[in-house]
N, C-alpha and C positions, 0 to 999 in steps of 0.2 A: 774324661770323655763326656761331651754331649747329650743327654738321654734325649730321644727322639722318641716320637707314638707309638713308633710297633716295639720297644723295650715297656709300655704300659703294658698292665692286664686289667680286663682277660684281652690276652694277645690275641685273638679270632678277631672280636669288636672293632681294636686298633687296626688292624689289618684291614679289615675291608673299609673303615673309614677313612684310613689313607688312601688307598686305592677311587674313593669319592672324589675325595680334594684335588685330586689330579684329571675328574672329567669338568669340564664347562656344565653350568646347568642350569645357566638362568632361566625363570618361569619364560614359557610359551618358549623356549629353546630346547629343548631336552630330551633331542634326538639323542643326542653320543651317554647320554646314561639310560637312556631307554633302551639301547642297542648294549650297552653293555651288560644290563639286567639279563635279558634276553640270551645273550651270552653264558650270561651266569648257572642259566636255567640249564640252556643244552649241554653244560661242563659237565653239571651235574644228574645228567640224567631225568630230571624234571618236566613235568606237565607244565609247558609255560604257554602265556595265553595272552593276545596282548585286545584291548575292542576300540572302539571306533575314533573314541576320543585320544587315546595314547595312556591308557594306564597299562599296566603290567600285575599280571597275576602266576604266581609260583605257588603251584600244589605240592604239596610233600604228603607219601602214606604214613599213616602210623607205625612208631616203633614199634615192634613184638613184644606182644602183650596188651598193647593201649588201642588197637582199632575199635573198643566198642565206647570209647572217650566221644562227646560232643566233640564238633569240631569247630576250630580255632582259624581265626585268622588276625596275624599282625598286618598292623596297616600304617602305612606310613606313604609321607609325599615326596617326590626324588625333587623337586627342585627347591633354587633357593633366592634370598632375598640377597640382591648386587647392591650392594651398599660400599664406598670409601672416601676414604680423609680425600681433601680435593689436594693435598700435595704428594697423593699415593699414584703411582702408574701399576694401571692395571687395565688388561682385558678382560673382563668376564666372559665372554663371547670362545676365548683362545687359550689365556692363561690357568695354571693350576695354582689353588689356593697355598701359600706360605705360612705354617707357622710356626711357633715355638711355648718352649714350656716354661712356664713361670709361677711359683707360687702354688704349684696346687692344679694349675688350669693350663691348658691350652686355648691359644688366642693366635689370633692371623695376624698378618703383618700389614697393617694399615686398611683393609678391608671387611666386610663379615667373615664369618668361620664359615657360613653354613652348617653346624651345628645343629641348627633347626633346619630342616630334619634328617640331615646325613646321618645323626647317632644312632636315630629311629632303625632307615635304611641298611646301616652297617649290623647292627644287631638282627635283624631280621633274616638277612646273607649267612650273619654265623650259626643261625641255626638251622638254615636249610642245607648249610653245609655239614655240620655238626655229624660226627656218629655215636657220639655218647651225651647227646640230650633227647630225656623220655617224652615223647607226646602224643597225643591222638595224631587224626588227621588234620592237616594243619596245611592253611594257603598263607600266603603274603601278598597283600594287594600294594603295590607300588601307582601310586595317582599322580598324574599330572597336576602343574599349575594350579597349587592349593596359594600361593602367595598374592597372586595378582588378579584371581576370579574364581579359583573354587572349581577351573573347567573340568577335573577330573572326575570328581565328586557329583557335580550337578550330572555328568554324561554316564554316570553308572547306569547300568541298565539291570533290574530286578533280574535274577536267575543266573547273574554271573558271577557271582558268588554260593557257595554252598554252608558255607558257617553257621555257625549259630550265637555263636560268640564271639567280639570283634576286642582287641588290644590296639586301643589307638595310642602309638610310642610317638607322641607329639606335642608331650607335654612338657615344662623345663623348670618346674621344682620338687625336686626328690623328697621324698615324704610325703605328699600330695598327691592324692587320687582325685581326680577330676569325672564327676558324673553327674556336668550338664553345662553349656555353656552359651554363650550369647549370640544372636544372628543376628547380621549385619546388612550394609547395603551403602551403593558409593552413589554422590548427588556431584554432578559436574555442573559448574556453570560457566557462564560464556559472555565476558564482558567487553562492546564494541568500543573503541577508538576510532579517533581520526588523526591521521600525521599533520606537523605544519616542519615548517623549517627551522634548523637549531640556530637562537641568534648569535650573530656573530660576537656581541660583544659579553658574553657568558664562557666559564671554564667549567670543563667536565669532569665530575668528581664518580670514585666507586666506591660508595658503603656500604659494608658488608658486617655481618653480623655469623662468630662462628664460634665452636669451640663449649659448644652444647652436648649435650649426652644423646638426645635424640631416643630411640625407643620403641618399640612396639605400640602403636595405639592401644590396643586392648588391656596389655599386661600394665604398662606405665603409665598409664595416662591418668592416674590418679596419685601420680606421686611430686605435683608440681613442678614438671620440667620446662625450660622454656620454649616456646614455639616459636624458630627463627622468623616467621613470617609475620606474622603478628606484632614480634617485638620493632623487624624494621619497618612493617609498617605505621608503628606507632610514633616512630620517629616521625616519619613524611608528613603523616597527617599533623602533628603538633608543631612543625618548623616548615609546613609547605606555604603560608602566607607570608609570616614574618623573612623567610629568605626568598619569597618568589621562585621557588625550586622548579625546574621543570625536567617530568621523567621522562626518560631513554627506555631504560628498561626495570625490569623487576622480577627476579628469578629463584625461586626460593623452593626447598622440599625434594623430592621427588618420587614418594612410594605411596599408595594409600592408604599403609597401613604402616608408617612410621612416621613418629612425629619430626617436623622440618628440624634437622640440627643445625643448617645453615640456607645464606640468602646472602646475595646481594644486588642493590640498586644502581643503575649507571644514571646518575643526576647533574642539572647544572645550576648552575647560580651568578648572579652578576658578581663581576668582577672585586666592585667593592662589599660582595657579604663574605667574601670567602675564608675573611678572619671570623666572621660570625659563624658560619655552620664547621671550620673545625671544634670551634670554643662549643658550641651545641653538641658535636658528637660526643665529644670528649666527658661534657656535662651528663648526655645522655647513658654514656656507658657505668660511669657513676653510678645513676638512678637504678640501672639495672643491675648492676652489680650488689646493690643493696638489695634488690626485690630479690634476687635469688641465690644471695648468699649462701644456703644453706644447700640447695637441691641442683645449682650449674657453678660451681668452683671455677669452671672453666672460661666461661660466656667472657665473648670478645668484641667490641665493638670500632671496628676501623674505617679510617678515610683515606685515599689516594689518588693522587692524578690520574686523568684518562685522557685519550684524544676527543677530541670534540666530536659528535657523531654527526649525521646527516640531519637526522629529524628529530622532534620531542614530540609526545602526547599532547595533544590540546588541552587545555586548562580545563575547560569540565568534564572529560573525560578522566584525566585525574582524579579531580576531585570526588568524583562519582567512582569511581577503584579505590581511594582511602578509605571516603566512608565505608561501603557495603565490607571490603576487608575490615574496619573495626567493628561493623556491626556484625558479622558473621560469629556465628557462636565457636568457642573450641573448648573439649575441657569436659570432665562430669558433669552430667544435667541432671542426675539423681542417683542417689544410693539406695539399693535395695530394701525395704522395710520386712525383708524377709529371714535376711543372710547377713550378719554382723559385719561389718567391714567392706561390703560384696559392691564394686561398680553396677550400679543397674543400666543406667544410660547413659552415652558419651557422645561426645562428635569430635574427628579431629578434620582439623585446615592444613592438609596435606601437604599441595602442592601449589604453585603457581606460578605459570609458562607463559612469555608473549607468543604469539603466533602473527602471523603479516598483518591482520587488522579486528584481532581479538585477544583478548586474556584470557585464559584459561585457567581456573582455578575449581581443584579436585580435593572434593572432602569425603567421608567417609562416617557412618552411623552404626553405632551397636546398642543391641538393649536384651535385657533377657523379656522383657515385657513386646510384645508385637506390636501394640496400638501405640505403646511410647515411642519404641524407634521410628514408625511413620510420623509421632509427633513433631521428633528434633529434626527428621529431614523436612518436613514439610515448613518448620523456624528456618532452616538453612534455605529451603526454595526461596521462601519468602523474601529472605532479605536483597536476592540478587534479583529476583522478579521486579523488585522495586527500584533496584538500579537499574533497569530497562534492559537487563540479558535473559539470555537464553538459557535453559535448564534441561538436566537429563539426570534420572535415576534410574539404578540398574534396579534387576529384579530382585536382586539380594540374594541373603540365604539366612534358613530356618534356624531358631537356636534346637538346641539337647534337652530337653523338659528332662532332670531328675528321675530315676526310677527308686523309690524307696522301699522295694522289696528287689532289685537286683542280687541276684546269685552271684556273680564273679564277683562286685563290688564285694559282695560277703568272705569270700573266698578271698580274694585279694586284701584286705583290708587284715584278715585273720593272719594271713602265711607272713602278713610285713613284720607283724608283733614279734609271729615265731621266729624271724630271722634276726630282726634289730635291734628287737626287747625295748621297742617303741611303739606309744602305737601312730598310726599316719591320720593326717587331715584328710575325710572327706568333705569336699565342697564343690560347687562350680567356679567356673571361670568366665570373666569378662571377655578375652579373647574369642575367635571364632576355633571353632575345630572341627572339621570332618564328618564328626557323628550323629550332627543334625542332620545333613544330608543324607547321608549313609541310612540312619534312621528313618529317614522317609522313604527311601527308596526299599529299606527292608524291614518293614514291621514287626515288632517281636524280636529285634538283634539284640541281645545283650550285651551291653558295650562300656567299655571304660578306659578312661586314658589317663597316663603318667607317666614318666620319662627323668632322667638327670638332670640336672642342675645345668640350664644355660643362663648367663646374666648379660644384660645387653642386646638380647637377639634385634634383627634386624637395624644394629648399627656397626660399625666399623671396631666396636670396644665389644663385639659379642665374643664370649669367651666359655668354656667348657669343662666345669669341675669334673677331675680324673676320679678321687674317689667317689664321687656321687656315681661314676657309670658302672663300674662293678657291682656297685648295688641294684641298680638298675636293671642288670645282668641277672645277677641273683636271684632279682624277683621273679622274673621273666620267666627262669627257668625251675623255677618252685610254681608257678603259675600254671604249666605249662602241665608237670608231674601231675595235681591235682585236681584238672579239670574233670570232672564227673561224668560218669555214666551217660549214655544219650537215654 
């Protein structure tokens, strides 16, 4: 027989995570899990509360004995990152996530897991469900749209929460207590074209570049993977004179906060180079196969017929889109001098979209330092400013400044040892989370985040270590017992 999630323990967790994977909930969609929380609330008798932005909050009393307990609130975000292989058919929009168990982990079938942060969410259900787990008063804040702008977090409003202590379950390496993390901010720029007509006596080729790991900005973006966009357009720029290439199109990425796994270019070429640019790709893939032998096993670089299209880019408009993509920075731009091993600053080159008579290319800046990350976005303005486009930076958001006298970190950090006879890493994280927000909107919250073991998140290879979640569980509810006196 088969073993499927809900024969996992603790069978609550699996339960309700199942019951996730079967709602739709891509960020800024996320009606039918919003409405199903809500649901969840009135099942069970609960103070449920939903405010302006769409977050959702579940108050639950204290068990008897515990009301004179600080009170608690898990937090965690209902939506998720829509990511899949391009030969997977899927609707995000309609379909329930697939998967299966292998090895240890659960994984989806050609798409993300959602994982981040359904485990959060599902955890957080079985304990408002729960009648034999001890705790104070305890809410569960369910936040909108933490993947694609943070809009639940930024719309919090001071007073609608009552905690004092917040459990941010958002975090994806088990043993790891996370108490401080890096703020970010997205730099779009906007690079014009002009069309001519595609000549007749050229054939249309599609280069594509695929079969990367792809990955979280934050979390991987220090571990050498490749950037589909970058790499094809490294191609272009180094064989755009010698084959007289001229673009159609160029489509690469698509999340702000994952690195591009794949792209590809719709190009043409005269007729007699076209023994030349297979012999180039073919060369090219080589080259990169060697560069990242080690960190993309996978990296694929191919060529094939197309139909001839209607128009190409003008030549210096190309050329002006080569350069500024090779000069745009991707990648660490500094390691912390504070924190051994710790990303301080990063940028990734997300995305990039033709539109009727612009390019669109979407990058994204993290730092735990302030004045740094306005640094590298303002390197990243810079470079497209000078290719004569247009530019837009969001308002961002704050990192988690460290608390080195926090009480639950204390508490939490003590209960892991008791349970695993290990003791766990505190550190911050590169990534964004919640709790600088949250933090600014509530001064004095004590807060900390950790969570199971996800590897892969925000790509189609995200997958979800089984024994890491019972631990996870574990902690949670030894966290939970122990929270102190108000």
């Amino acid at each position: 027989m088969n073993e499927t999630i809900l024969d996992l323990k603790p069978a609550s967790v699996w339960y309700y995570f199942k019951e996730i994977l079967e709602i739709p909930r891509p960020s800024k969609k996320e009606e039918k899990i919003k409405s199903y929380l809500i649901d969840f609330g009135k099942k069970h008798n609960l103070e449920t509360l939903t405010d302006e932005v769409g977050n959702v909050l579940i108050r639950k009393p204290a068990t008897p004995g515990m009301e004179n307990r600080k009170s608690v609130v898990l937090q965690s975000h209902m939506d998720m990152v829509c990511e899949k292989n391009s030969d997977t058919k899927h609707n995000f929009d309609t379909d329930p996530i697939e998967v299966y168990i292998e090895d240890g982990w659960v994984t989806a079938k050609g798409t993300t897991l959602g994982g981040d942060d359904g485990i959060g969410v599902a955890a957080a259900l079985a304990i408002l469900a729960a009648n034999d787990v001890q705790h104070g008063p305890l809410e569960a804040l369910f936040t909108v749209d933490e993947e694609t702008g943070l809009t639940g977090a930024f719309g919090l409003k001071p007073g609608f929460l009552q905690s004092q202590i917040l459990l941010n379950l958002d975090s994806e390496d088990e043993g790891q207590l996370f108490i401080g993390c890096a703020g970010g901010q997205d730099t779009q720029a906007w690079l014009p074209y002009d069309k001519v007509d595609a000549p007749d006596d050229y054939k249309a080729f599609t280069v594509k570049v695929f079969g990367l790991k792809g990955g979280h900005s934050g979390d991987d973006i220090n571990k050498n993977r490749g950037n589909a966009n970058k790499i094809l357009n490294r191609f272009l720029w180094e064989n755009n004179n010698k084959l007289s290439i001229k673009l159609n199109n160029f489509d690469g990425g698509n999340l702000r906060n994952a690195i591009a796994r794949e792209a590809f270019a719709t190009i043409l070429v005269p007729a007699d180079k076209i023994g030349e640019l297979k012999q180039a790709v073919a060369a090219y893939e080589k080259t990169m196969k060697f560069e990242f032998h080690v960190t993309e096993p996978g990296l694929s670089i191919t060529i094939e017929n197309c139909d001839l299209p209607g128009f190409v880019v003008d030549d210096e408009s190309a050329d002006i889109f080569y350069n500024a993509m090779y000069a745009c920075p991707h990648g660490v731009m500094a390691m912390s001098a504070d924190i051994k091993d710790f990303v301080e600053t990063s940028t990734n080159l997300a995305s990039v979209k033709f539109q009727e008579d612009e390019i669109l290319i979407t990058t994204s800046q993290r730092s735990s330092v302030e004045s740094r990350k306005q640094s590298v976005t303002n390197m990243v303005t810079s470079v497209f400013n000078l290719a004569g486009g247009r530019t837009e930076t969001s308002d961002g958001y704050p990192g988690w400044t460290p608390n080195p006298n926090s009480e639950i970190v204390d508490i939490t950090a003590k209960l892991y040892k008791k349970l695993f006879n290990n003791e766990p890493e505190v550190l911050a994280i590169h990534a964004g989370l919640e709790c600088g927000l949250i933090g600014d909107k509530y001064p004095g919250m004590d807060m900390i985040s950790y969570g199971p073991t996800i590897k892969g998140a925000h790509s189609p290879d995200e997958r979800l270590e089984i024994e890491s979640v019972e631990k996870f569980w574990d902690l949670t509810i030894e966290i939970l017992k122990n929270i102190p006196e108000k």
